[in-house]
N, C-alpha and C positions, 0 to 999 in steps of 0.2 A: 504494500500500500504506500505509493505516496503520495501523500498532500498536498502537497505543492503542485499538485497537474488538478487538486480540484478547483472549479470555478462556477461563477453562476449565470445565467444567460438568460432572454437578454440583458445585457447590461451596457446604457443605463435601458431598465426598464420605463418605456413609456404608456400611461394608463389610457390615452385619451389617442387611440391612431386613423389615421383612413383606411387600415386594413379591416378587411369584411371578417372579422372575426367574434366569437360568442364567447359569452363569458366563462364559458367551460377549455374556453382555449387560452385566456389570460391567466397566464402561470407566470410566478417569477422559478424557476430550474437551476439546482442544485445538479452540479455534473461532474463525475469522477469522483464517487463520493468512495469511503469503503464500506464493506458490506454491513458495516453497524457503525452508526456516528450519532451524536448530537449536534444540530445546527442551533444555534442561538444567535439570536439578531440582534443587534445594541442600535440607539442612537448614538451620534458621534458625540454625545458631553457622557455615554455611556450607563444611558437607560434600558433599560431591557424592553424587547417590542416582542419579541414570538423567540419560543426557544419548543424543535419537531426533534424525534426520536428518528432516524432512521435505521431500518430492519432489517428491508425485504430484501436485500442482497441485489439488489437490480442497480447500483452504482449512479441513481438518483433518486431526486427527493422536488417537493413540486410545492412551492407554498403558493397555496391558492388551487385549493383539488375539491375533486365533489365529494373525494371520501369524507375530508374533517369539514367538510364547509367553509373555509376559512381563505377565502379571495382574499390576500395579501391583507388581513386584519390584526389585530395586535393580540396578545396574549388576553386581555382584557375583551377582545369583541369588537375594538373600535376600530376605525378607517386609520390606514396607513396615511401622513403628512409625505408630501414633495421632501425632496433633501436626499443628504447623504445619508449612508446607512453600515455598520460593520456590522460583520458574520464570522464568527469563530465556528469550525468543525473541526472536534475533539474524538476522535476513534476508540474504540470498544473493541476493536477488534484482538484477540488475543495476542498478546506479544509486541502490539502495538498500543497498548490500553494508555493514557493521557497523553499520548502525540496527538497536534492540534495544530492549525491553519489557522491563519484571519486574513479576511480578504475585505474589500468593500465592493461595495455599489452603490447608486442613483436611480431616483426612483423619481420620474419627471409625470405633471399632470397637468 
């Protein structure tokens, strides 16, 4: 597993496009993940917004899915603010247990 090839796409995320697209296709995509991570999302003064388990061994992760219902909204329920954004993904994987990434993104509306 390494970290460093994970990223998240699009980036920056923009919420409002001309593409003919439905709200089951507005995902912010966690890519190259390993097969067991926690993503956790901070504001940049390092507030917590959404912190997702991931499991399923499929090497991503999709904030804003129909399974949790959670279109890019915060831990709390609420709508996601414009701005900058960090993400830490911290590995579970055996032998790799607290190896961890931080990356950013932008998130435009």
């Amino acid at each position: 597993d390494n970290l460093d090839k994970s990223m998240v796409v699009p980036n920056p995320y923009i919420v409002h496009s001309d593409y003919k697209e439905t709200e089951y296709k507005k995902k912010i995509r966690f890519t190259r993940l390993p097969e067991t991570c926690t993503i956790t999302i901070f504001t940049v003064s390092g507030e917590l917004v959404q912190e997702m388990e991931h499991n399923d061994g499929t090497g991503s992760a999709a904030w804003g899915s129909i399974a949790n219902m959670d279109y890019q909204l915060t831990k709390w329920a609420l709508g996601i603010a414009p701005g900058f954004y960090i993400y830490s993904i911290e590995s579970m994987v055996s032998g790799h247990e607290g190896e961890s990434f931080i990356g950013k993104m932008a998130i435009i509306k």
